[in-house]
DOLUMKE-533688 format. One record per residue (C-alpha): residue number from 1; x, y, z. Coordinates in pm, 1 decimal. Layout:
BEGIN
 seq       c1       c2       c3
 NUM        X        Y        Z
...
***
This chain:
BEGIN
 seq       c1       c2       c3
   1    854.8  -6645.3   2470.1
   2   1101.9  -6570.7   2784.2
   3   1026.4  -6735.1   3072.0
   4    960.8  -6470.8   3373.1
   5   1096.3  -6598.2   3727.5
   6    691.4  -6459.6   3888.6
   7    533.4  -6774.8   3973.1
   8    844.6  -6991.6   3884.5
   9    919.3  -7133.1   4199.1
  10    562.8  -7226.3   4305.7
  11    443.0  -7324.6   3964.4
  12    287.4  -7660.0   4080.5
  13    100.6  -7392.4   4291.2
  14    -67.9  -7210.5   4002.5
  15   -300.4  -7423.0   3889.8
  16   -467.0  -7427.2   4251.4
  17   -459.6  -7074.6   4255.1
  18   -639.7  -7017.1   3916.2
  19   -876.2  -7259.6   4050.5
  20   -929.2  -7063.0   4405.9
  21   -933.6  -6723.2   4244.3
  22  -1157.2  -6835.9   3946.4
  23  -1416.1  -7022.0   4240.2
  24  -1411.6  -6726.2   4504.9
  25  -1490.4  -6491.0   4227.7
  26  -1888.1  -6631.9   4223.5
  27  -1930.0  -6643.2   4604.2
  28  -2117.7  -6353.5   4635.0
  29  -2432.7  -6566.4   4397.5
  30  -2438.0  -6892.4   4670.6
  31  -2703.6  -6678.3   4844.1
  32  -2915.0  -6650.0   4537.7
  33  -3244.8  -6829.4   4475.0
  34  -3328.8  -7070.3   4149.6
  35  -3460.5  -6836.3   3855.8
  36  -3645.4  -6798.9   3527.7
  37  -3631.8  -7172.4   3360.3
  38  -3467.6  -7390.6   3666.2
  39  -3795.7  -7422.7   3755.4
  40  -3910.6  -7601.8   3447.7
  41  -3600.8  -7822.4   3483.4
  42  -3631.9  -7913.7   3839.6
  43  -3988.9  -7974.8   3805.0
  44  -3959.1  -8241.9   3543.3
  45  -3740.0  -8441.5   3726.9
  46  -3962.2  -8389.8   3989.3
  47  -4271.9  -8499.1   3862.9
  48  -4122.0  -8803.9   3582.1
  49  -4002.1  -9141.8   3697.1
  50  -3645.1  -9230.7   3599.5
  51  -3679.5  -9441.5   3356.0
  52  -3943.4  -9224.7   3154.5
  53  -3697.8  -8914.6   3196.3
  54  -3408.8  -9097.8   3050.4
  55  -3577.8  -9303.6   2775.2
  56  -3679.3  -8918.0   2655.4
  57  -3370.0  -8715.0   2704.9
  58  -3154.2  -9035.8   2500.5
  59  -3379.9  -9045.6   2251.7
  60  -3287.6  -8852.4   1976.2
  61  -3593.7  -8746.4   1805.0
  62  -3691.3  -8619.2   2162.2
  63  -3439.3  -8514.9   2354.9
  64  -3636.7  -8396.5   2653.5
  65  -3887.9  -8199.8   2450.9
  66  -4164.1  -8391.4   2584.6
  67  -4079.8  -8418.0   2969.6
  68  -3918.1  -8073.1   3012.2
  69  -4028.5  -7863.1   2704.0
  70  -3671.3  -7808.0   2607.2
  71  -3777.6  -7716.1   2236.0
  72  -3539.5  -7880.4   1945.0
  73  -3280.5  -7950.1   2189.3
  74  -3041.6  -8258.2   2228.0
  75  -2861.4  -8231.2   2554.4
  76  -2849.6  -8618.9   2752.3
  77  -2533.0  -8567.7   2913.3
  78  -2643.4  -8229.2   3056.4
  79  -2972.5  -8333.5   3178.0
  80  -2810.3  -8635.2   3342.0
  81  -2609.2  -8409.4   3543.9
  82  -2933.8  -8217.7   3615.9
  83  -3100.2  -8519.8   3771.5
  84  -2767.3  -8649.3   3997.1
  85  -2799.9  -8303.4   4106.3
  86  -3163.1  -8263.2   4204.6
  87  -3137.8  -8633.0   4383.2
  88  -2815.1  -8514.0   4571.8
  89  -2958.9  -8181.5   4615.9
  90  -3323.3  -8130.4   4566.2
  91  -3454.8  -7769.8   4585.6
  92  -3194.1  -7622.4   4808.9
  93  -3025.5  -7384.7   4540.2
  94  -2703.6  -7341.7   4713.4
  95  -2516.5  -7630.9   4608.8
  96  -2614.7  -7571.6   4280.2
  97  -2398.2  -7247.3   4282.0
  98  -2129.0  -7389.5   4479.5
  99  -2122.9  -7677.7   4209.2
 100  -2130.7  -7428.4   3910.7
 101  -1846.0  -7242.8   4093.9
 102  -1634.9  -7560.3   4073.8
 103  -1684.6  -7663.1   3713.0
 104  -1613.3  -7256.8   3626.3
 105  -1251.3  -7292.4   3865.6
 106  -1169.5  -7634.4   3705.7
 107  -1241.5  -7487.0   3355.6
 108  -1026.8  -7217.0   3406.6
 109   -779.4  -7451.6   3531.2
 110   -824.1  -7593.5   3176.6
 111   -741.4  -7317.6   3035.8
 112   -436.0  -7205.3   3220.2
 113   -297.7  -7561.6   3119.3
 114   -415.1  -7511.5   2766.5
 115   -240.0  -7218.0   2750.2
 116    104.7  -7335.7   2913.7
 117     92.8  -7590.7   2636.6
 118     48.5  -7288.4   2353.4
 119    316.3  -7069.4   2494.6
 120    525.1  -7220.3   2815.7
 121    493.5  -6894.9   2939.1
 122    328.5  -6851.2   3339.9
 123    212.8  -6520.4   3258.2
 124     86.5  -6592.1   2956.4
 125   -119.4  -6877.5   3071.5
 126   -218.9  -6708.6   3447.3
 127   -304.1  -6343.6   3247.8
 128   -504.4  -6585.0   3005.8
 129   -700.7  -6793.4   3234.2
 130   -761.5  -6464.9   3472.2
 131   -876.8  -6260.4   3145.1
 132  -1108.8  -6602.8   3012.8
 133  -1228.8  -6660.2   3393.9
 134  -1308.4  -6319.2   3543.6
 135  -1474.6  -6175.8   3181.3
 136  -1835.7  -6026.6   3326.9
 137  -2083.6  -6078.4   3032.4
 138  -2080.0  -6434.9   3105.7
 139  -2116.1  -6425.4   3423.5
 140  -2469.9  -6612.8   3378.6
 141  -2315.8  -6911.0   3249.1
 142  -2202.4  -6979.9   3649.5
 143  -2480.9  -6764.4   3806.9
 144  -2754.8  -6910.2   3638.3
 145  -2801.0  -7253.7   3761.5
 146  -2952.0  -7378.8   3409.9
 147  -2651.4  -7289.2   3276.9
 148  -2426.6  -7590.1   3333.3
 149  -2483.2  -7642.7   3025.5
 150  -2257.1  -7420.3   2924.7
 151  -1994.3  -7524.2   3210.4
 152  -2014.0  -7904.4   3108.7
 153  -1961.7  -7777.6   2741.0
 154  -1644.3  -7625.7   2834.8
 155  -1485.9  -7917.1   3077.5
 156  -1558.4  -8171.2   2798.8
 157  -1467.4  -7986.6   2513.0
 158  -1147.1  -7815.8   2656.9
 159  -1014.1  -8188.5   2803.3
 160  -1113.4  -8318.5   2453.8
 161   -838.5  -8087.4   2276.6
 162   -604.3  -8159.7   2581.6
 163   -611.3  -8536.1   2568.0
 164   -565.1  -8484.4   2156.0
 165   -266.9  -8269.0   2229.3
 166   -117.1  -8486.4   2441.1
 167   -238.2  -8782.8   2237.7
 168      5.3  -8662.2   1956.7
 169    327.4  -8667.7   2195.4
 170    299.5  -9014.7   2212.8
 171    341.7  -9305.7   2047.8
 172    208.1  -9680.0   1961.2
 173    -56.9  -9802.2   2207.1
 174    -56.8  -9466.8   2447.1
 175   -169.1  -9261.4   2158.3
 176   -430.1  -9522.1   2077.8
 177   -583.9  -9482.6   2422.7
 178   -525.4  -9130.1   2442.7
 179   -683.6  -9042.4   2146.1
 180   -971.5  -9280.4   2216.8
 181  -1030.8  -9076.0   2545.9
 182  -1010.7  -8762.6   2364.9
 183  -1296.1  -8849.9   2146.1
 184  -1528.2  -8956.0   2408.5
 185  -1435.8  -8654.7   2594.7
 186  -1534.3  -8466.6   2237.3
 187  -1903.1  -8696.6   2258.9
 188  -1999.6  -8569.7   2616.1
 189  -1967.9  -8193.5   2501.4
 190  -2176.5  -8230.8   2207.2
 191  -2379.9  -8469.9   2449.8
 192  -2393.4  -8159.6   2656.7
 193  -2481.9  -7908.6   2413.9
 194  -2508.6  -7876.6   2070.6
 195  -2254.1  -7633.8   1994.9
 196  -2011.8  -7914.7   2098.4
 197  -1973.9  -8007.7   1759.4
 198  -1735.1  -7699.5   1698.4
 199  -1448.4  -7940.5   1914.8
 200  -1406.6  -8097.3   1627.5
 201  -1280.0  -7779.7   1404.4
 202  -1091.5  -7737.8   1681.3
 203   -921.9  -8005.2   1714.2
 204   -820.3  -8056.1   1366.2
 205   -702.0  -7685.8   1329.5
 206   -421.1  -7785.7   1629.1
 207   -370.8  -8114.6   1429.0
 208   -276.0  -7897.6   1094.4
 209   -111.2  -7620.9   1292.0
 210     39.0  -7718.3   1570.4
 211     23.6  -8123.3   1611.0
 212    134.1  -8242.8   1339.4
 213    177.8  -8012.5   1026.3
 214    422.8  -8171.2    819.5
 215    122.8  -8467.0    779.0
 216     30.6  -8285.1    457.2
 217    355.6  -8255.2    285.3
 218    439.6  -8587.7    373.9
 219    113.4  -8741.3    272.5
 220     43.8  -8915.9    568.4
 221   -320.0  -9060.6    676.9
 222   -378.4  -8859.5   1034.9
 223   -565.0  -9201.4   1165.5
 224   -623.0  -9006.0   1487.0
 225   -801.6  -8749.0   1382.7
 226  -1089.7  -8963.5   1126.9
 227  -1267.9  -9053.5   1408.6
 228  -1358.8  -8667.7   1493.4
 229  -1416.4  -8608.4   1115.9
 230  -1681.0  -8817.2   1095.4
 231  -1878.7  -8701.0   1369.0
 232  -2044.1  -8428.0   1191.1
 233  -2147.2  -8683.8    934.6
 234  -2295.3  -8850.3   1167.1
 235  -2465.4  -8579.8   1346.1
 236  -2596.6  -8313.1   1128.2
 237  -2781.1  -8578.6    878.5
 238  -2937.9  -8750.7   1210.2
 239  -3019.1  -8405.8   1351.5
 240  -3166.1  -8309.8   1022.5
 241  -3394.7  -8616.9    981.4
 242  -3507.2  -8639.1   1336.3
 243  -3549.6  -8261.5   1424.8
 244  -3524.3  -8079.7   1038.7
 245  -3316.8  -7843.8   1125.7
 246  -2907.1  -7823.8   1256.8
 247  -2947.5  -7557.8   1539.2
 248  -3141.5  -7526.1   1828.9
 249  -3345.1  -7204.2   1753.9
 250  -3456.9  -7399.9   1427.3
 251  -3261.8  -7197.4   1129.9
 252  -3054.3  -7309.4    899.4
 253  -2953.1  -7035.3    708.1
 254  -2620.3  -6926.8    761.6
 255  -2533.8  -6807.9    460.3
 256  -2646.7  -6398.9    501.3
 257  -2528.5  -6094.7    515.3
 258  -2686.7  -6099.6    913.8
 259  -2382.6  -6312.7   1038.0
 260  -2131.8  -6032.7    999.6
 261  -2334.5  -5814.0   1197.8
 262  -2379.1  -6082.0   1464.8
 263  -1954.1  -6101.1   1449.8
 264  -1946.9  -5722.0   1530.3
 265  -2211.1  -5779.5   1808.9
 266  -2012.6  -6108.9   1925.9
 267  -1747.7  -5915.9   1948.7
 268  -1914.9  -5579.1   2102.7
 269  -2017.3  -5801.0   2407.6
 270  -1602.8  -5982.9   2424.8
 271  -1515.1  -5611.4   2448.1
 272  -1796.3  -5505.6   2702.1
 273  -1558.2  -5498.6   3008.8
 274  -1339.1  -5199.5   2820.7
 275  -1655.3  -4934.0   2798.5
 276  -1786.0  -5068.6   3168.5
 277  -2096.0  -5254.8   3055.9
 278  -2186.6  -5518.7   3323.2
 279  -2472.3  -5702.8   3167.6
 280  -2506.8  -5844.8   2829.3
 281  -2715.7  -5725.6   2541.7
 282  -2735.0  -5721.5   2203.5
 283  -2760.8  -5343.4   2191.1
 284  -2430.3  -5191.8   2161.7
 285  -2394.8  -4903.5   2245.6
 286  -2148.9  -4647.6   2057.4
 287  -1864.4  -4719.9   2294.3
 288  -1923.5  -5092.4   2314.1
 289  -1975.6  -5093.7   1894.9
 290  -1623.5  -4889.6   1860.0
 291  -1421.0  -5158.1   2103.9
 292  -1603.2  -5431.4   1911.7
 293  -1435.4  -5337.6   1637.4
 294  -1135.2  -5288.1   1780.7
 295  -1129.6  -5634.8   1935.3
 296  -1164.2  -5787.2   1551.5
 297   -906.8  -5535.0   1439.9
 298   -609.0  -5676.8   1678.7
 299   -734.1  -6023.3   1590.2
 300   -667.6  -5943.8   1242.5
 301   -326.4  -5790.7   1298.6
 302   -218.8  -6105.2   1555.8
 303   -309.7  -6339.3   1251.7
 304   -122.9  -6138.0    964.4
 305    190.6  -6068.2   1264.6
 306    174.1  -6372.4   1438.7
 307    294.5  -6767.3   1354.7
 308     30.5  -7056.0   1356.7
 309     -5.3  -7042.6   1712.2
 310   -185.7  -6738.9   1666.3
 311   -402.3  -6849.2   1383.4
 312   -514.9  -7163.4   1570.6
 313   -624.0  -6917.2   1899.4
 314   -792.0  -6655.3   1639.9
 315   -949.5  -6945.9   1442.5
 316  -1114.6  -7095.3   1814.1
 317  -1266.6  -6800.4   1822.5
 318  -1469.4  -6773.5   1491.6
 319  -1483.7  -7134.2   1457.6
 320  -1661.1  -7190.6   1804.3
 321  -1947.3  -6852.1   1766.2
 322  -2012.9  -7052.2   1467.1
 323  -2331.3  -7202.8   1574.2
 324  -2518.2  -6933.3   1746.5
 325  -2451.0  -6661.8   1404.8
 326  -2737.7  -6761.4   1256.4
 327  -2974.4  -6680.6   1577.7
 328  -3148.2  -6343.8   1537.0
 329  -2919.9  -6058.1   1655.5
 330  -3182.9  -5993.3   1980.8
 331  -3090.7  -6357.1   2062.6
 332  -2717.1  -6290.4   2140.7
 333  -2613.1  -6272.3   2453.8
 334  -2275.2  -6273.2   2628.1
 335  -2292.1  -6634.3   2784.0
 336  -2216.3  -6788.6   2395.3
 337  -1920.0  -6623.6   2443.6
 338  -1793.3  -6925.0   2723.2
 339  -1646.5  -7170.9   2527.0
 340  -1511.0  -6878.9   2161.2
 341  -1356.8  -6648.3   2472.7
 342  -1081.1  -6926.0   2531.2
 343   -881.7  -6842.7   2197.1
 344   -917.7  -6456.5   2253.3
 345   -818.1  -6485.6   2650.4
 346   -522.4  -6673.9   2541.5
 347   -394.2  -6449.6   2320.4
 348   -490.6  -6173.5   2522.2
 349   -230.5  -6343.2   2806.3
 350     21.0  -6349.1   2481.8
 351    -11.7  -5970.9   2461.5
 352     36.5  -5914.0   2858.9
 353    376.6  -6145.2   2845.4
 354    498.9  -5920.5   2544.1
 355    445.3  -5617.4   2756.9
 356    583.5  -5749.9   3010.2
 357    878.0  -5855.2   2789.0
 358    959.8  -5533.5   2707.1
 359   1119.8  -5421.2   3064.5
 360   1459.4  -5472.6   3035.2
 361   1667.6  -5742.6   3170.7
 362   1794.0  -5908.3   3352.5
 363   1906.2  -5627.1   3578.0
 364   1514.8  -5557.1   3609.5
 365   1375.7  -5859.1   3678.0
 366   1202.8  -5773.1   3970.0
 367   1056.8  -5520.2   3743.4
 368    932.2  -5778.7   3515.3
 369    738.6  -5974.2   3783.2
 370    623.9  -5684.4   3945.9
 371    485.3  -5566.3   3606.6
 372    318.1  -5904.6   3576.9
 373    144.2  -5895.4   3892.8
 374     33.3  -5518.7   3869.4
 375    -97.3  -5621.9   3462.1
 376   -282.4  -5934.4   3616.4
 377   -423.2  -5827.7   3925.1
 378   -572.4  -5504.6   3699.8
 379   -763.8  -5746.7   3488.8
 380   -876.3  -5928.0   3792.1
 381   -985.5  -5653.3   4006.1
 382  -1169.8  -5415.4   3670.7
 383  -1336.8  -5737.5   3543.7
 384  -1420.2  -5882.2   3886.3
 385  -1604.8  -5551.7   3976.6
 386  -1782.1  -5544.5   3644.7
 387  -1865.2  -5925.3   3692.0
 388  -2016.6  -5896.9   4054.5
 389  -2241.8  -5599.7   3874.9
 390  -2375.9  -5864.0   3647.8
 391  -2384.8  -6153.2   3928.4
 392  -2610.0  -5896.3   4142.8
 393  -2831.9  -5854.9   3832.2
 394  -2892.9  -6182.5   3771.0
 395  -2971.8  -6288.3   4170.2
 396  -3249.9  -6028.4   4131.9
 397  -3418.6  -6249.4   3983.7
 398  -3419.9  -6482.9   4204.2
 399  -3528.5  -6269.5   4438.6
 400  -3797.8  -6125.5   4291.1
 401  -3923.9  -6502.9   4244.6
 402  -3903.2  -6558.7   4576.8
 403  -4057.7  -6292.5   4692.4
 404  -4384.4  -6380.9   4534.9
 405  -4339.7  -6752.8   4629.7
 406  -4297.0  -6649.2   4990.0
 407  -4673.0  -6435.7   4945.5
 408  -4824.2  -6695.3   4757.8
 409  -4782.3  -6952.6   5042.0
 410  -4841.8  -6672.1   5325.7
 411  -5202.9  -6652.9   5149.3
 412  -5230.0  -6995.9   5093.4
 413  -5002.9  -7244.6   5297.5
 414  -5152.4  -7518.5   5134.3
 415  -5312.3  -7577.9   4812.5
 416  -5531.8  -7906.9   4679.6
 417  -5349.2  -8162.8   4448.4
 418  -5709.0  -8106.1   4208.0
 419  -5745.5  -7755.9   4221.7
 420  -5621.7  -7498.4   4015.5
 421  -5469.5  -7177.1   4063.1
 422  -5539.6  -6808.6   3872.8
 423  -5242.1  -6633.8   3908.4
 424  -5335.3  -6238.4   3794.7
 425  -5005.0  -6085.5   3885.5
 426  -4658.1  -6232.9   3913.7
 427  -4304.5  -6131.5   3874.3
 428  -4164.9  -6080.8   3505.2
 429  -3877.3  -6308.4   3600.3
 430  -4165.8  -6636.6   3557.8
 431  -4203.9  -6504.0   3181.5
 432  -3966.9  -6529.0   2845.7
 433  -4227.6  -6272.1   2684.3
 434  -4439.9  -6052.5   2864.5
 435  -4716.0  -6249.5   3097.7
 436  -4691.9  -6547.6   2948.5
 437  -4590.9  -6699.0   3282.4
 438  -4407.9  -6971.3   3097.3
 439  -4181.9  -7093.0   3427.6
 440  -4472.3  -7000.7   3667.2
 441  -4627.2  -7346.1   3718.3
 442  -4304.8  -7460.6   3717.3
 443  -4267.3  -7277.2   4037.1
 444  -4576.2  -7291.2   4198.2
 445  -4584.5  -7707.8   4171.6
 446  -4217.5  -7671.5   4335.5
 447  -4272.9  -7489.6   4572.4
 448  -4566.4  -7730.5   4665.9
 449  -4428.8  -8000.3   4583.1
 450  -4736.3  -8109.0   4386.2
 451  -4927.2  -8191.2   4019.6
 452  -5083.9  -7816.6   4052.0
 453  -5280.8  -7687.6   3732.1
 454  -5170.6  -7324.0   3718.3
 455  -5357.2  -7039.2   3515.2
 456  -5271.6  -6709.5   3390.5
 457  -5466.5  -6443.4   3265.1
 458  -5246.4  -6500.6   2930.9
 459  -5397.0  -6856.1   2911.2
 460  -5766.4  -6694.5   2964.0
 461  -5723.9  -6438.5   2697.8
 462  -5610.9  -6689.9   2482.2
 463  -5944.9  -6896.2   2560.5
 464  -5738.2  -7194.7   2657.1
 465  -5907.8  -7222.1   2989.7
 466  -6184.2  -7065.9   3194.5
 467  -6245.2  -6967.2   3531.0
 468  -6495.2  -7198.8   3774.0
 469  -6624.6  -7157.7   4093.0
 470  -6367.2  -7402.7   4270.3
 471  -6085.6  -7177.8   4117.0
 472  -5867.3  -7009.6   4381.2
 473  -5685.4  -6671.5   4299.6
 474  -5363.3  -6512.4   4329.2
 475  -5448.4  -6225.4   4474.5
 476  -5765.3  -6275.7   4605.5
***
């Protein structure tokens, strides 16, 4: 692909500014207050010594269920993280955001440098990382502070495929190391969440493609490479004997005729940003349904037209939604699109080069970087709009949340370590389903700061408590 001469002279430059533009982009959430199941986290770590917390969230027939509720989840690296960050920050949300802004800039930094490897091309790689960085329906995955999940997921399992990469330039001792750093990189993102375990597709689909694909023909033993290939074996028969089941929402059947309508919605919400939705759903709407299938449609044709970097960036894509097709469709939501959206951005920055390509030259090559600019900053500024829509949506929240917090405490600035609460009316944003208050007590003890026993009328109806004359109410 031609080189362009935009950027070419301050290329050691880029990186910083994918970074900057990829970090200011979330600014407007650092006002925004925690929400929905931060609570639950942050009041775990809260109210569980150190070494009880970490005994549970390493253990792997726990994993945190019993401290934080977590559900079938195995996640050690991630709630690490979560604890350095409470002790460093405690309850004061901002640097939360500000730190989620910083693992979304150096992700996208990943990015840009994944795709400078693919295609040595500066706007291919900056149109990439912009398109992968500013895309709104994951805007949660920064704005929602339970989400670095999502962000550690990325930063491991991108570095994982870069240190591979890089492992097979080099030779002898060098490749030993840098393939041994790879694979711990490739541990920390399935440490971090489970869909981690999709690095290791990954990595061997740019070992056959890309790396090294004359290993077959010459029947040569890819030594790097076994290490990652037995990690599933490892994983999915402990997973299955400690939890019974291989994904988090407890299914394990794959194999229906559900996951190619979860594809089309997958790829309804990757082509959101075109029909002007802001916030994810797993309702498409006609527009949003049409572009969906679109968006599979020029995959298709950039396999059947394009070489084997093409079919590596395509195959990220289906490889890494993998996991999350065998959720219910009303389970989908645009922030499992974090770590798939890589391959698509990148050869969405292909397609931007190409047009870019096709201004003549050299007589126009002011043209040509002018072109650039105009093709990259229009990405930035639609998706940027659409992804401040979503930020705002999410904050609410937040805001709601602290709203009631703030007249909870007005009525009663202080509240006895033996009592208990009756909460009759609260903000939906404290519930997954409706009144169930699930992140309520959460809140309530945090905002305290203490062991509070907190009721809603959900609990009473269900008979699992009842009121007493030392009860106090919110209201009155």
């Amino acid at each position: 692909m031609a080189q362009v001469a935009l950027l070419a002279p301050a290329a050691r430059l880029v990186p910083a500014g994918v970074f900057l533009a990829a970090f200011l982009l979330y600014v407007p959430s650092f006002d925004a207050l925690f929400a929905v199941l931060d609570f639950n986290h942050l009041d775990a770590i809260r109210s569980t010594d150190a070494a009880t917390y970490f005994l549970r969230i390493f253990d792997p027939s726990d994993g945190g269920r019993t401290v934080i509720g977590t559900g079938d989840l195995y996640r050690p690296i991630y709630y690490t993280v979560f604890w350095f960050e409470y002790q460093a920050f405690g309850t004061d949300p901002l640097p939360y955001y500000v730190f989620n802004a910083t693992m979304h800039g150096a992700n996208a930094v990943l990015v840009y440098l994944l795709a400078k490897r693919l295609t040595n091309s500066n706007i291919a790689s900056v149109a990439g990382a912009m398109i992968w960085a500013f895309h709104p329906q994951y805007a949660d995955a920064v704005v929602w502070v339970s989400s670095t999940t999502d962000l550690l997921l990325v930063f491991f399992g991108l570095s994982a495929v870069l240190l591979y990469a890089k492992a097979l330039d080099l030779d002898g001792r060098a490749r030993i190391a840098m393939t041994g750093l790879s694979f711990g990189a490739a541990l920390l993102a399935l440490g971090a969440k489970e869909s981690g375990i999709m690095i290791v597709p990954i990595i061997a689909g740019y070992h056959v493609l890309l790396g090294d694909p004359k290993f077959l023909r010459e029947r040569r033993v890819p030594w790097g490479l076994l290490p990652f290939l037995v990690l599933p074996l490892v994983y999915f028969p402990m997973r299955l004997a400690l939890v019974g089941n291989l994904a988090a929402n407890g299914g394990n059947d794959i194999f229906s005729w559900d996951v190619f309508g979860n594809i089309h919605i997958l790829a309804g919400l990757v082509a959101a940003p075109f029909v002007g939705e802001t916030v994810s759903t797993s309702v498409l709407s006609v527009g949003q349904g049409a572009a969906g299938i679109a968006v599979l449609a020029a995959v298709v044709a950039g396999v059947v037209l394009g070489s084997r970097r093409e079919w590596f960036l395509a195959g990220w894509f289906f490889v890494a939604i993998t996991p999350v097709l065998i959720f219910p469709q009303v389970w989908l939501i645009g922030r499992y699109l974090y770590l798939p959206l890589v391959g698509l951005a990148i050869l969405g920055g292909i397609g931007i080069a190409r047009a870019v390509e096709l201004v003549p030259s050299p007589k126009f090559e002011v043209l040509r970087s002018g072109a650039a600019l105009a093709l990259i900053a229009g990405v930035m500024l639609w998706f940027g709009s659409l992804n401040v829509d979503h930020q705002d949506w999410l904050t609410t929240k937040g805001e709601e949340t602290g709203a009631f917090i703030a007249s909870l405490k007005s009525t009663y600035p202080d509240l006895p370590e033996d009592g208990r609460l009756i909460v009759t009316q609260h903000p939906r944003s404290l519930s997954l389903t409706p009144n169930d208050g699930m992140m309520l007590a959460s809140a309530v003890r945090l905002a305290y700061d203490k062991d509070l026993e907190v009721i809603t009328p959900w609990h009473l109806n269900r008979g699992e408590a009842a009121p007493t004359e030392r009860d106090l109410w919110y209201p009155p």
